[in-house]
C-alpha distance (Angstrom), angle and dihedral (degrees) to the residues before:
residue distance angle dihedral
X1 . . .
X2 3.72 . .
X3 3.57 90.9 .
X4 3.47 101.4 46.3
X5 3.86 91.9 60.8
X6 3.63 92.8 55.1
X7 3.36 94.3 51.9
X8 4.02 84.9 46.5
X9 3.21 92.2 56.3
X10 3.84 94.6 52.0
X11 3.30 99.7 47.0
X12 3.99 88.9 57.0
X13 3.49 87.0 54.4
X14 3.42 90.4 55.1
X15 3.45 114.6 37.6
X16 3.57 100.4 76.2
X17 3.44 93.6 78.0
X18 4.03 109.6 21.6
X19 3.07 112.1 128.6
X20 4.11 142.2 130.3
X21 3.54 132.2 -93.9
X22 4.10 125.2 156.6
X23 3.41 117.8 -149.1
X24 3.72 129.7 -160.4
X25 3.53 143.8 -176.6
X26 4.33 129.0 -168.0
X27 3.87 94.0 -145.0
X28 3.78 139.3 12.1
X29 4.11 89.4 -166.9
X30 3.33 126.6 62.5
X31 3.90 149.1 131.9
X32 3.76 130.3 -101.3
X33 3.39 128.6 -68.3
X34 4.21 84.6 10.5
X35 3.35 125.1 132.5
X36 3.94 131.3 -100.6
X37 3.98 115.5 -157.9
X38 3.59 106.3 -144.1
X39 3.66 118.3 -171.9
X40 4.04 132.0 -164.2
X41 3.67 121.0 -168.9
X42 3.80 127.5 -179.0
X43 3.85 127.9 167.4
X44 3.44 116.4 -148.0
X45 4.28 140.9 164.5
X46 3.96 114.3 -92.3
X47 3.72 91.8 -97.6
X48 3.38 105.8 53.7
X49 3.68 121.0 100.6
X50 3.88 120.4 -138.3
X51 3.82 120.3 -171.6
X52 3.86 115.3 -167.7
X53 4.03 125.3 -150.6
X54 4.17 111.0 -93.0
X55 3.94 85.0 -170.5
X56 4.35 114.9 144.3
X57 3.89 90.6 -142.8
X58 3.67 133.9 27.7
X59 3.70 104.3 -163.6
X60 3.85 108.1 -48.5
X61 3.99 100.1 -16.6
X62 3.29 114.0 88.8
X63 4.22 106.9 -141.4
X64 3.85 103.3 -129.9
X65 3.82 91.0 -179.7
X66 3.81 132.3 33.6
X67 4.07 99.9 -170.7
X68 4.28 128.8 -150.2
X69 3.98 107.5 -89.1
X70 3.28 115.1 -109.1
X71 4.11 124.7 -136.8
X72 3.54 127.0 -148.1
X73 4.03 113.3 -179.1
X74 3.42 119.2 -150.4
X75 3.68 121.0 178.2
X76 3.82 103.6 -65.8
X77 3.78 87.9 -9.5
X78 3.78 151.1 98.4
X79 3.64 124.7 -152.6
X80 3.90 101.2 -163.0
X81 3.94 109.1 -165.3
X82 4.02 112.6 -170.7
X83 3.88 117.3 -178.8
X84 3.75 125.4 -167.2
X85 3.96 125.0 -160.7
X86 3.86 106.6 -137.7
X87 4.02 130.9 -179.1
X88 3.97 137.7 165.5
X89 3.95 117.9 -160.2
X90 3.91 83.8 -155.0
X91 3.63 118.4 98.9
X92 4.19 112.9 -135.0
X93 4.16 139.5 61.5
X94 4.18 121.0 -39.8
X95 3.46 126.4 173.1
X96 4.26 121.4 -146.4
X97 3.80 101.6 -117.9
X98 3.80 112.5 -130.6
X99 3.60 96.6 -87.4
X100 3.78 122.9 -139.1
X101 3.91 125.2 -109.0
X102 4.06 118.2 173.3
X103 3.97 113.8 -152.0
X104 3.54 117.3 -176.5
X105 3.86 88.8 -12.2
X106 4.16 86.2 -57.9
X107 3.46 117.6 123.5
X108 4.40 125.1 -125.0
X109 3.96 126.6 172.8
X110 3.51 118.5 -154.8
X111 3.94 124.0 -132.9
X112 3.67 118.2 -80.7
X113 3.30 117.5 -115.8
X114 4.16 125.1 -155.7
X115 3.79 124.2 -142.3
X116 3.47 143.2 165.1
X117 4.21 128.5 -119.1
X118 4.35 103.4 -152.3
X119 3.94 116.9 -153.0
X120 3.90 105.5 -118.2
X121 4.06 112.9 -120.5
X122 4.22 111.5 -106.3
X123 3.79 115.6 -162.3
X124 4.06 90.2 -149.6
X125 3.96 84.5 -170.3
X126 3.46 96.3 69.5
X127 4.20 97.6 19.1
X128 3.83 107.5 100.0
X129 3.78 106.8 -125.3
X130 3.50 135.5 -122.3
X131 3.85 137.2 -149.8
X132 3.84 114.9 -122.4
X133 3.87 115.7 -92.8
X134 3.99 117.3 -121.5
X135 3.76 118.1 -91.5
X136 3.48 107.4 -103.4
X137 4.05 118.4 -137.9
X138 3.60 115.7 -113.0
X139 3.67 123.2 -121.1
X140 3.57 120.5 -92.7
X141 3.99 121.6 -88.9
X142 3.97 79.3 -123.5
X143 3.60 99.4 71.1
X144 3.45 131.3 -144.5
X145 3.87 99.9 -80.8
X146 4.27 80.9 106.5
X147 3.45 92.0 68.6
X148 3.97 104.0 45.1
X149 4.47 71.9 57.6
X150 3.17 92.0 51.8
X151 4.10 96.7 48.6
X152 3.52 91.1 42.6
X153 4.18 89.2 51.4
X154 3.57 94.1 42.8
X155 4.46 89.2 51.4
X156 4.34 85.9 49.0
X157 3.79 90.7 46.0
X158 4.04 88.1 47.7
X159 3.69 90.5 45.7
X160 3.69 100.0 54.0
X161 4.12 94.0 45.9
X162 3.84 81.6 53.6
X163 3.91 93.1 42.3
X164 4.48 86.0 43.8
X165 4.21 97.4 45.4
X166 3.88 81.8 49.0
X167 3.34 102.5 48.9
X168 3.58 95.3 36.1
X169 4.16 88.4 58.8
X170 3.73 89.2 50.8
X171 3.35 89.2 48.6
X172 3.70 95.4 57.6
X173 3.50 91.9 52.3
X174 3.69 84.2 51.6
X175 3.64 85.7 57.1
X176 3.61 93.0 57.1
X177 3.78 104.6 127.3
X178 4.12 103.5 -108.6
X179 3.82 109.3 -144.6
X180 4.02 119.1 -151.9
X181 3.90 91.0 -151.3
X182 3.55 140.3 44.2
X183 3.90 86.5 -136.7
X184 3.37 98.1 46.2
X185 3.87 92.9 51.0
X186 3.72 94.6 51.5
X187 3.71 92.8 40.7
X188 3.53 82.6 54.1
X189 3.95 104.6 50.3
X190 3.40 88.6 39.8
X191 4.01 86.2 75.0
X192 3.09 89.8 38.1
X193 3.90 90.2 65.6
X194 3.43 89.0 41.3
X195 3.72 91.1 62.8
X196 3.60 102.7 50.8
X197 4.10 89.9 60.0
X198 3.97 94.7 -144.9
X199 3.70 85.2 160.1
X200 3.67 98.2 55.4
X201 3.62 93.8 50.2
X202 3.54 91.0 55.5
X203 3.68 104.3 -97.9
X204 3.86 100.8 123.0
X205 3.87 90.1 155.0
X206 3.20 103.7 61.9
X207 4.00 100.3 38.8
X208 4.11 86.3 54.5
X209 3.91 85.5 50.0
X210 3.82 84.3 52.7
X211 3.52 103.2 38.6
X212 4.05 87.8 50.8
X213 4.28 91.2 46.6
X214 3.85 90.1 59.8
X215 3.37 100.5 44.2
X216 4.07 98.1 42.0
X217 4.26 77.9 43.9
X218 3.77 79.7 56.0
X219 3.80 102.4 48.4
X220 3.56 94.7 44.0
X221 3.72 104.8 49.4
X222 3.78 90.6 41.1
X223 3.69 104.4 39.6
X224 3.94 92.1 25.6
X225 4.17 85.7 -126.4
X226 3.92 112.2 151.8
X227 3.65 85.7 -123.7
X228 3.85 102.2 148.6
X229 4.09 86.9 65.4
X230 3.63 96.5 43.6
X231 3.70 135.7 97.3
X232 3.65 118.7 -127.5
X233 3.80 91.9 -93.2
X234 3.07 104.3 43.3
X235 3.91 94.1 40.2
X236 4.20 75.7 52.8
X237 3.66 99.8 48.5
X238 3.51 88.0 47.5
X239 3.73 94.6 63.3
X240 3.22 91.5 48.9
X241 4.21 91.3 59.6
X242 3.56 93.1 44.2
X243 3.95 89.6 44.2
X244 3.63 88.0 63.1
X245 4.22 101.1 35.8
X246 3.65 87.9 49.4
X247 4.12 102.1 38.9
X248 4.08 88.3 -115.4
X249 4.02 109.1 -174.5
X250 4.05 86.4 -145.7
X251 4.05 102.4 146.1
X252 3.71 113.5 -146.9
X253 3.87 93.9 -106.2
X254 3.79 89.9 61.6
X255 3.95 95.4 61.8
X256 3.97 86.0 37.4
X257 3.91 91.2 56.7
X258 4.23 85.6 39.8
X259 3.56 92.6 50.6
X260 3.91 93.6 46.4
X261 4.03 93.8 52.3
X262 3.90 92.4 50.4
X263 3.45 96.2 39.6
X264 4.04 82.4 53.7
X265 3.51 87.3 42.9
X266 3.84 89.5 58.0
X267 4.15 98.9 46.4
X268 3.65 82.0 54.4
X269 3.53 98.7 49.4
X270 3.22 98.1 47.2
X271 3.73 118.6 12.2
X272 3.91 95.7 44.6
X273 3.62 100.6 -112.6
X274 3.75 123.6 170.5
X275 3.80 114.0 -154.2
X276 3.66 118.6 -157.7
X277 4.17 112.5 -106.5
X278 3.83 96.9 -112.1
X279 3.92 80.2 53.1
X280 3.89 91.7 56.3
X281 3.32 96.4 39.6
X282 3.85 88.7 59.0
X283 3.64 94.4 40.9
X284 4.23 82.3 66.2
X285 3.53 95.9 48.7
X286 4.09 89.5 52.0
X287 3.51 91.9 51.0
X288 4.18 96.4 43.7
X289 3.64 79.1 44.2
X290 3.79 92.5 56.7
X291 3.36 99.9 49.6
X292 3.76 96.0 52.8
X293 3.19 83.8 53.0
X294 3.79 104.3 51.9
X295 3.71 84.7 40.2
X296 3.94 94.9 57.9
X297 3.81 90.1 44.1
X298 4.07 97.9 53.2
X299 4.61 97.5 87.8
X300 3.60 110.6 -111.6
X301 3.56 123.2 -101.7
X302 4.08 119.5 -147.2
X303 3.94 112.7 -125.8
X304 3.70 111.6 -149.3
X305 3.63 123.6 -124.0
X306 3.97 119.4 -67.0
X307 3.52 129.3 29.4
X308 3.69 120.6 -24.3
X309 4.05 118.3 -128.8
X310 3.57 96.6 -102.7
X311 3.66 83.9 60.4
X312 3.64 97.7 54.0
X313 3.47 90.1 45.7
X314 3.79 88.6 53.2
X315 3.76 91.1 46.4
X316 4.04 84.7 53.7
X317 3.47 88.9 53.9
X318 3.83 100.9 54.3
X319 4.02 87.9 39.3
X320 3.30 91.0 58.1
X321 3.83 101.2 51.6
X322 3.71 93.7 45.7
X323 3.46 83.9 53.4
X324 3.42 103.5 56.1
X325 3.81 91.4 41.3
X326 3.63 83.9 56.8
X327 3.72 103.7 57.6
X328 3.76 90.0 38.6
X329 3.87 89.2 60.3
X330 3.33 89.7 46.8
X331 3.91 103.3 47.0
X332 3.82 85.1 44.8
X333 4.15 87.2 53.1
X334 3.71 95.1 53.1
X335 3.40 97.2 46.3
X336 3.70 98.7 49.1
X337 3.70 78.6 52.8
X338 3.03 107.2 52.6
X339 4.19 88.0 48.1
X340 3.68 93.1 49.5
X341 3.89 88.1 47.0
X342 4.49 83.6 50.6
X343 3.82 94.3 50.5
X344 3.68 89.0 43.1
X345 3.69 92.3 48.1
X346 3.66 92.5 44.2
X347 4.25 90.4 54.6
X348 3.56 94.0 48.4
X349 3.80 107.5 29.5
X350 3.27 99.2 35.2
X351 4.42 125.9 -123.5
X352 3.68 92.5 -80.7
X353 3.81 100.5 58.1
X354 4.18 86.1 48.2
X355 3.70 92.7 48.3
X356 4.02 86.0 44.5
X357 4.12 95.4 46.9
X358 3.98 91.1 42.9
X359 3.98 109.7 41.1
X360 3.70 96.1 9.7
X361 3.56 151.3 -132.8
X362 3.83 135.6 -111.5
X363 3.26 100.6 -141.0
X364 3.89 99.6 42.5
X365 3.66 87.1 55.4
X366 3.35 83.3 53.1
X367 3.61 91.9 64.4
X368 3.20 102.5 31.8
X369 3.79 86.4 56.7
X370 3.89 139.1 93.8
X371 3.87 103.1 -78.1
X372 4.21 117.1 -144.6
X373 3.56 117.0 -139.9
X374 3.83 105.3 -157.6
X375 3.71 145.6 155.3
X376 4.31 118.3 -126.7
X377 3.99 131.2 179.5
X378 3.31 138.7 -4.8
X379 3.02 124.8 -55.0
X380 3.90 77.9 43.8
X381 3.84 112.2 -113.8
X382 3.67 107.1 -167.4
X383 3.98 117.1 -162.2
X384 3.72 142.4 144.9
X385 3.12 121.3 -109.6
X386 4.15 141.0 177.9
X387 3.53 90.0 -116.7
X388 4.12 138.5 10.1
X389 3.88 106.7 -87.2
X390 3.45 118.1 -122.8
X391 3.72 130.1 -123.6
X392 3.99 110.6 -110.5
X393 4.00 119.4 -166.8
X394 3.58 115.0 -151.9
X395 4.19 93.8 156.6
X396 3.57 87.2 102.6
X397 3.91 94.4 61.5
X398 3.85 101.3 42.2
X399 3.89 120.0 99.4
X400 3.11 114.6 -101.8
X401 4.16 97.6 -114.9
X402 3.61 88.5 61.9
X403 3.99 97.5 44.9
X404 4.07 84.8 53.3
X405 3.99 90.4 60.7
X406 4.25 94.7 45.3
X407 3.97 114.0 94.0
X408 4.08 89.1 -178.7
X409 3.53 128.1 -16.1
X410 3.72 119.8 -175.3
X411 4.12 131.0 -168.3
X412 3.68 126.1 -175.4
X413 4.15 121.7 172.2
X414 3.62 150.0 164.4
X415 3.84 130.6 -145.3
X416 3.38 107.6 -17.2
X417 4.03 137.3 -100.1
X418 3.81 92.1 -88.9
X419 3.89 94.1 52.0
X420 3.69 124.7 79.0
X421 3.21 98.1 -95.0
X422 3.92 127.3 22.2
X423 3.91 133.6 177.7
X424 3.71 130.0 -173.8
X425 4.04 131.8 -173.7
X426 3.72 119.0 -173.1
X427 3.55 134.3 -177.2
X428 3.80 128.0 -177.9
X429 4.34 136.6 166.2
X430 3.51 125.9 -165.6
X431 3.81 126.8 -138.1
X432 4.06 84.4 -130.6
X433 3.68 119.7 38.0
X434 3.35 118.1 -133.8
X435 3.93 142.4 161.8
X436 4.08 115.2 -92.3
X437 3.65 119.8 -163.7
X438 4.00 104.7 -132.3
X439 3.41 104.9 -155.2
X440 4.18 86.2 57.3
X441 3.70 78.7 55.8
X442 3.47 94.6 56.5
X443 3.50 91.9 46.7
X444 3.96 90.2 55.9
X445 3.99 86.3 46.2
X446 4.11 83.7 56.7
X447 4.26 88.1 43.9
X448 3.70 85.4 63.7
X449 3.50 99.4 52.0
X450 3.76 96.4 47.3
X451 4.45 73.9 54.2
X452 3.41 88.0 64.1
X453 3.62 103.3 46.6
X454 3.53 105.7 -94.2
X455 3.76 123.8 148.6
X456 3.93 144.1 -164.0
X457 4.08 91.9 22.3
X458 3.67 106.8 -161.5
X459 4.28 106.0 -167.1
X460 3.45 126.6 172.4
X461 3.75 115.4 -175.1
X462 3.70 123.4 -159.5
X463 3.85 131.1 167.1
X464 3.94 117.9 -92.6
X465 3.76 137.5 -169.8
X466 3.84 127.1 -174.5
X467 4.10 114.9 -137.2
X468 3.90 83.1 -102.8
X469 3.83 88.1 72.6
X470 3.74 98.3 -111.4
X471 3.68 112.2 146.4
X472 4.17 123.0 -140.9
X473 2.96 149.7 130.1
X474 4.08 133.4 -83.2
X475 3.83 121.7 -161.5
X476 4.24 124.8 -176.3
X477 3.51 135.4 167.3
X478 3.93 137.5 103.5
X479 4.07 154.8 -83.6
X480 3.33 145.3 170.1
X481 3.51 129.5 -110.0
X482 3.67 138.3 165.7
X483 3.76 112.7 -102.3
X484 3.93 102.2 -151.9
X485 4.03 94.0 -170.2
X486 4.04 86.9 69.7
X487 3.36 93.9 22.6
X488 3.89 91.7 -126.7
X489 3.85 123.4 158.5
X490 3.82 125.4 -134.7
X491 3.32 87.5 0.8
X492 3.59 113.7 -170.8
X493 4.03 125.0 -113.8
X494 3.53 140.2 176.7
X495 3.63 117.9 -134.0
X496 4.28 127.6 -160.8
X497 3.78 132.7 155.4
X498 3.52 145.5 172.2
X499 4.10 126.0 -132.5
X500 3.63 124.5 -169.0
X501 3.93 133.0 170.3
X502 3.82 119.4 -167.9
X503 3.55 118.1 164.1
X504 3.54 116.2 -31.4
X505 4.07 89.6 -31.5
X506 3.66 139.7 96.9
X507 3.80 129.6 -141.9
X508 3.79 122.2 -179.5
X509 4.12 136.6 173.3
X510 3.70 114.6 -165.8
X511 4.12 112.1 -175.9
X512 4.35 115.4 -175.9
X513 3.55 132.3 168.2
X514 3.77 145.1 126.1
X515 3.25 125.0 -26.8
X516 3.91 101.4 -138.0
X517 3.93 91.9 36.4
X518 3.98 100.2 118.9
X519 4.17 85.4 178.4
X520 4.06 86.2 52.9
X521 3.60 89.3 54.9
X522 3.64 97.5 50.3
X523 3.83 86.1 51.0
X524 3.84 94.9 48.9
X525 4.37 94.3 53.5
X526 3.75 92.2 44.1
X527 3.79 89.4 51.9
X528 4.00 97.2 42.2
X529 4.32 92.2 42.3
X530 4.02 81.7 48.2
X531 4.03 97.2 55.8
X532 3.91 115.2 113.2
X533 3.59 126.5 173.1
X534 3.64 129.7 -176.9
X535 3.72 110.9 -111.7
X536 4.14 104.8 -131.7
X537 3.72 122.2 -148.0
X538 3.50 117.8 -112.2
């Protein structure tokens, strides 16, 4: 009866994850940098769902190749065939890993397979020769994650000098003094010209060109005269008309003098004449004259009360720019924050708790989570746990001289023992009691592991007893495994579980995950100091 319970016990183990896969290979010999075909085939039903590894080494072979799956159909079947090109460019003995294949989320290696990588014969007589290339540094045990940072710095720091020299050019045109008047802007620019001396420095053309801008600005803003595209007569003739539409008090001797400083204007322009300075300076009084005068002649219209609309606008205008200036100040003082908080989170903390906090971690949202305190099986276990456990059926692939001695059996799990963090609960009764030696459990429990590909088991067992006053047995230590979501190899994991035996029944905790995962450990010593189990009269 003995017997039969360890074999039980075993099989549970196992079943989870027992199922077929033939592997193949077309040659164990062959030279370097040659290929080896290596072939996978699995049959399964129509709905099942098989994932194959996409991994760029197994072991020491790198795979040069990953080729299309091919389907065979057979009746209510699929005969999925998945080959892999592999080669070494090292002479000596490798063995094909067992290589990973999910189906319907359950895990299956395939066999390993040995081979053997030949040197290829050089004839160095006749070979031209080469000198040896330079040793090229390795990378730093940093990574490269720095310089991704530093990119990504470098395009913000770009941005913002794009997002300043823009802003500050439309803020200069925001700055652009806004006149109420046409009279007072031309009365206005007028000494502006004045102060910039362009004729006393010898540039006569271009304060004529000036002089004439503001005051054909002038006319046609205030008079609504197309003056900038006029010629002199015409722009003259057209005063005239709208002189007389409008009931314009513009004497004769104001379009005269006009007429005489454009006309000046034009000779200078364009037939190079020089005029002497008294004559300039007289030119500017006509034409300040002028305008005063056109401005006093044009009937004056009564502004209501409040703030005219080319004050509003103004107002809009200065609103505007402070506004801007505002939220680029403020964009720019948040992110120089939030970079001086990084490097200062970076010096203290350390990279891995920024990486963690920013993009995440599984198992530190794990901790940081809402924690479940429940009750699963019988016997009851009750333990707390990061999230609820789910129920896992594995009746369905036990044999059925081991289903014919189980009463109840009972698993619940999270993750699985590939991910970074996994957690199993099992319960099972017997239909006969009997005594089970738990360290042969354990060893069974260990069995499995080497099932699924795990290597270099380190377990230490050690008696254990729960402040209940149930007696079992506790066993910890470490492997390595190949973690196919990361593609790691020998990946290292931590290994504890729990063993119980009260009347006739089993109860069992198993906890793994990754070695160097300090939020995985946290996990795993809340979960084990949280385990209660019922103690059952015998």
């Amino acid at each position: 009866m003995k017997i039969k319970l360890y074999i039980l016990v075993f099989l549970l183990s196992t079943s989870l994850f027992a199922q077929k896969v033939t592997t193949s290979i077309d040659t164990t010999k062959n030279k370097i940098g040659a290929e080896f075909k290596l072939t996978l085939k699995t049959t399964v039903d129509t709905a099942s769902r098989v994932t194959f590894s996409n991994a760029k080494n197994f072991g020491n072979l790198e795979v040069i190749r990953s080729y299309p799956i091919d389907t065979i159909k057979k009746d209510n079947v699929y005969e999925l065939i998945k080959k892999y090109g592999l080669t070494q460019f090292d002479s000596g003995k490798y063995v094909v890993p067992r290589i990973l294949v999910l189906i319907n989320k359950k895990s299956i290696f395939s066999d390993s397979i040995a081979i053997e990588v030949n040197d290829v014969k050089v004839d160095t007589l006749k070979q031209k020769m080469h000198d040896i290339k330079d040793i090229i540094p390795a990378e730093s045990g940093i990574g490269n994650w720095w310089k991704y940072l530093l990119g990504f710095l470098l395009i913000i720091g770009l941005g913002f000098l794009v997002y300043y020299f823009i802003k500050k050019r439309q803020a200069k045109k925001l700055e652009e003094v806004v006149y109420k008047t046409p009279i007072e802007k031309a009365t206005s620019l007028i000494k502006i010209l004045e102060t910039k001396q362009l004729w006393q420095k010898g540039e006569i053309k271009t304060y004529y060109s000036e002089l004439t801008d503001i005051t054909r600005n002038y006319i046609e803003e205030e008079i609504q005269v197309p003056a900038m595209e006029s010629t002199t007569s015409e722009l003259i003739q057209a005063l005239r008309k709208v002189a007389n539409q409008k009931k314009l008090k513009l004497s004769k001797e104001t379009l005269v003098n006009l007429e005489k400083v454009l006309k000046q204007a034009d000779l200078v322009k364009f037939a190079k004449s020089k005029p002497l300075d008294f004559e300039i300076e007289e030119d500017k009084n006509r034409i300040v004259n002028s305008i005063i005068t056109i401005h006093k002649s044009i009937p004056e219209v009564k502004i209501e009360e409040g703030e005219s609309a080319l004050d509003e606008l103004q107002k809009e205008k200065l609103l505007k720019a402070k506004k801007s200036k505002r939220v680029f100040w403020s964009v720019f003082i948040v992110i120089a924050v939030l970079f001086i908080t990084l490097i200062t989170l970076v010096l203290t903390k350390g990279v891995d708790f920024v990486k963690d906090s920013l993009l995440g971690h599984p198992t530190k949202e794990l901790v940081e989570g809402e924690w479940v305190y429940s009750e699963y099986g019988n016997p009851a276990i009750k333990i707390e746990t990061p999230k609820v456990l789910k129920r896992t059926d594995v009746s369905a692939s036990l044999p059925k001289e081991g289903l014919a001695l189980i009463k109840e059996m009972q698993t619940f799990t999270y993750g699985s023992m590939l991910d970074n963090f996994f957690l199993s609960v099992s319960t099972f009764k017997y239909k006969q009691e009997g005594e089970i030696d738990l360290n042969k459990v354990l060893d069974g429990s260990i069995q499995m592991m080497e099932a699924r590909g795990a290597i270099n088991i380190l377990i230490k067992p050690e008696e254990f007893s729960t402040p209940q006053g149930v007696n079992g047995i506790r066993g910890a230590g470490s492997l390595s495994m190949t973690n196919p979501l990361d593609k790691t190899k020998n990946n290292k994991m931590h290994y504890e579980t729990l063993i119980f035996n009260q009347n006739g029944g089993l109860q069992q905790i198993i906890i793994m995950y990754q070695n160097d995962d300090q939020y995985a450990e946290i996990i795993a010593k809340r979960v084990l100091n949280s385990v209660e189990l019922t103690k059952i009269n015998e």
